[in-house]
N, C-alpha and C positions, 0 to 999 in steps of 0.2 A: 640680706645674706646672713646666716649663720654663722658667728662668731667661731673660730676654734676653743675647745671645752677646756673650764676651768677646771681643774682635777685638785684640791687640796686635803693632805692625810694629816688628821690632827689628832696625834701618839698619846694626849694626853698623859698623865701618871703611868707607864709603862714602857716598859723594854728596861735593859740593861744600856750602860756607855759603847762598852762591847757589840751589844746588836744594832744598839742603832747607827754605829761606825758598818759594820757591817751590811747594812740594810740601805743606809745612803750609796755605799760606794760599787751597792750591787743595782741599786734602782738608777744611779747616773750611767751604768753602763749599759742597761737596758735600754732607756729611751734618749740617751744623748743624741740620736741621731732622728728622733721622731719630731718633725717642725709642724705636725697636727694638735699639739695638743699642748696646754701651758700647765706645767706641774709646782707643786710646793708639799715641802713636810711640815709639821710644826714638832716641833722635836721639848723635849723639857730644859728650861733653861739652864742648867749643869751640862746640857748634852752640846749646846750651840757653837761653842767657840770651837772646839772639834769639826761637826758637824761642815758649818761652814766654811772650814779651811779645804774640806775633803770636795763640796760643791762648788768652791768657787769661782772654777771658769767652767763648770756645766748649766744648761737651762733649766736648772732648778732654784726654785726660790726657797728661802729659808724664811721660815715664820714664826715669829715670837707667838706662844700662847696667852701672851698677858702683857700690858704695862703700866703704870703709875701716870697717873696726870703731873702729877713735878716733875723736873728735870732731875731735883735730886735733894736732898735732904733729912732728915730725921726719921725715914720710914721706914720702920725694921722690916726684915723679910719681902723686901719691895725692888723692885727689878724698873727700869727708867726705861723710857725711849732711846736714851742715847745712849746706855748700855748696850741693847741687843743692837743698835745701829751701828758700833764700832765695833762688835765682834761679824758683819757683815749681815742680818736680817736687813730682807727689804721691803715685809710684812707683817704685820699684828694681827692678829685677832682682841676685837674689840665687843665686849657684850656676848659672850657666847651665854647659852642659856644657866650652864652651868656657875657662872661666876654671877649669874642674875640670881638665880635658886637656889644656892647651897651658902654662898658669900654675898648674899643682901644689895649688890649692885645695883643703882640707882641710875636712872637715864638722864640725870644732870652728870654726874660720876663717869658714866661712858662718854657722851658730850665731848667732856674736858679730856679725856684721852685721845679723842679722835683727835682733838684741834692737835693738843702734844702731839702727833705721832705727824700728823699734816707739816706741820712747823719742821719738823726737821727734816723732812722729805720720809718717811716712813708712809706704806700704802694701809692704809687700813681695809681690816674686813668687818663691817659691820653685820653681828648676827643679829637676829630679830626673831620670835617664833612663841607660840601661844600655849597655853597647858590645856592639859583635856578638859578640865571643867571650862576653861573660856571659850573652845571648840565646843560644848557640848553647849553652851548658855546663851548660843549664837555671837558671840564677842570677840570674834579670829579680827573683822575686820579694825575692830575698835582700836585692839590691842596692838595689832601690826603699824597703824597708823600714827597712833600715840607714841611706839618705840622707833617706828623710822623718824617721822618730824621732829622730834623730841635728841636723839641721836645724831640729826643734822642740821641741827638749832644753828644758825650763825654761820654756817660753812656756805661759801660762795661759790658758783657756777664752776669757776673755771678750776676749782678744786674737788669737783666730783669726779672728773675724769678718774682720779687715783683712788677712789673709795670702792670695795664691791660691797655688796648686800649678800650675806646667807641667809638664807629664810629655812629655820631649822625648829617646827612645830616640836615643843617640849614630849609631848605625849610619843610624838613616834624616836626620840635618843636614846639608844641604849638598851629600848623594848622588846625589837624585834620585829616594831609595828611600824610599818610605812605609809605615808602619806601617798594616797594611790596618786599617779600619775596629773589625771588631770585635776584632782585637790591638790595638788602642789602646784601647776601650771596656772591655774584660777587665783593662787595666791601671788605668785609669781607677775601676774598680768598686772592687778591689783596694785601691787607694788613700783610697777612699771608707773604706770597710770598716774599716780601720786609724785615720783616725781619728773611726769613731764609736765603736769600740774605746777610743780615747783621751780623746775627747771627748765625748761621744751622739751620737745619731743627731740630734737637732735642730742642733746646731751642722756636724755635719758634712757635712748636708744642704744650709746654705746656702757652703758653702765651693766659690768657683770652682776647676774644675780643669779645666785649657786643654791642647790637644793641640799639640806643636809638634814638625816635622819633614818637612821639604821640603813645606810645606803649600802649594798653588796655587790657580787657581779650579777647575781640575778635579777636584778633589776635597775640597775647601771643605764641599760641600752632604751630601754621602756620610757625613762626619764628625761635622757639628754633628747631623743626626739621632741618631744615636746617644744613648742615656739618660744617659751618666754625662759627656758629654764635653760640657763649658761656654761654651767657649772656645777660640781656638786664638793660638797665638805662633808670629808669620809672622817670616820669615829674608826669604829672597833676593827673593822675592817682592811685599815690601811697602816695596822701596825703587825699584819702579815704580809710577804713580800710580793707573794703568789696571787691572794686576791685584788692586792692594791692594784698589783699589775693587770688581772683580770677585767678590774677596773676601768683602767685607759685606755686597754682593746674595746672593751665592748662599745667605749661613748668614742672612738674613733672608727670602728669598721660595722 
């Protein structure tokens, strides 16, 4: 049976305090009442503690874009797990491509955040996803495998329930370029496969794994069909109010 769709809008460096006050407490009014479909923002962490107050008895999740493997310490410019967890996140993003590519992230370095974010009840979203020369060098599989394993190094069964997977190929963020359908569902399977390899197939059955890359409404509905693919993790897209919405119609009707 088919999961109900993971929908997450990651605002990244954009919007104002202002819009995004207004963009939460127009999109809780929108689908407050829709139980097809599980939603989250990631909002900038200046914007959270707001944010949060405004979502907090709606079924929206709030998603930290980042966190530190310490609890807390000497680390300038560095934001902790139990910082976003007491202004109410109940979500990270772990490993997105861009904190791999622009800020040198390291899959020991992700590792240790997921464990942090596990330890205090924080759900992590483990991204994963390959640049165009590793797609082109035939090394999708290599690379997907190396940053999932490696990313769930030490993490035990009955802690995968709370972890998703985004599989968000580098080459199509931000481009314009999508990972057609069934190249994202092939990777998807792929991904499935390894950990029921790791974990069974029961556990790895219920593990969301979200599609993310230049994802729109036009091809929103193309995707969520697909068997392996849960969810998607929207970029450019869902820091408009109109498409993000577009969005959740099309992978619910």
């Amino acid at each position: 049976m088919k999961k109900k769709p993971l929908i997450v809008g990651n605002w990244k460096m954009n919007l104002t305090l202002r819009e995004g006050i207004e963009f939460a407490r127009s999109l809780s009014e929108r689908i407050s009442e829709n139980s097809n479909i599980i939603c989250g923002i990631c909002p900038p962490f200046v914007f959270l503690n707001d944010i949060c107050k405004i979502l907090k008895d709606s079924n929206i999740y709030v998603v930290a874009q980042n966190i530190h493997n310490e609890k807390s310490g000497a680390f300038t410019g560095e934001i902790s797990a139990l910082m976003v967890k007491e202004v109410g996140c109940t979500h990270v993003l772990i490993g997105h491509s861009e904190r791999r590519q622009l800020f040198g992230e390291k899959d020991s370095f992700i590792n240790a955040k997921i464990k942090m974010a596990l330890s205090i009840g924080l759900k992590p979203i483990l991204c994963i996803g390959e640049t165009l020369k590793e797609r082109e060098d035939g090394k999708t599989e290599y690379v997907i495998e190396n940053q999932l394993r490696s990313g769930l190094n030490g993490i035990e069964s009955d802690c995968i329930k709370d972890i998703s997977i985004a599989y968000e190929p580098v080459w199509a963020i931000g481009t314009g370029r999508t990972a057609s359908p069934e190249q994202a569902n092939e990777v998807h399977s792929f991904v499935r496969g390894i950990l029921s390899d790791e974990y069974g197939v029961n556990v790895s059955n219920s593990v969301y794994i979200q599609y993310g890359g230049s994802v729109k409404p036009e091809n929103a509905k193309e995707l969520m069909v697909k068997s392996e693919i849960d969810g998607l993790l929207v970029g450019g897209a869902s820091i408009k109010l109109g498409s993000f919405l577009d969005i959740i119609c099309n992978c619910v009707n």
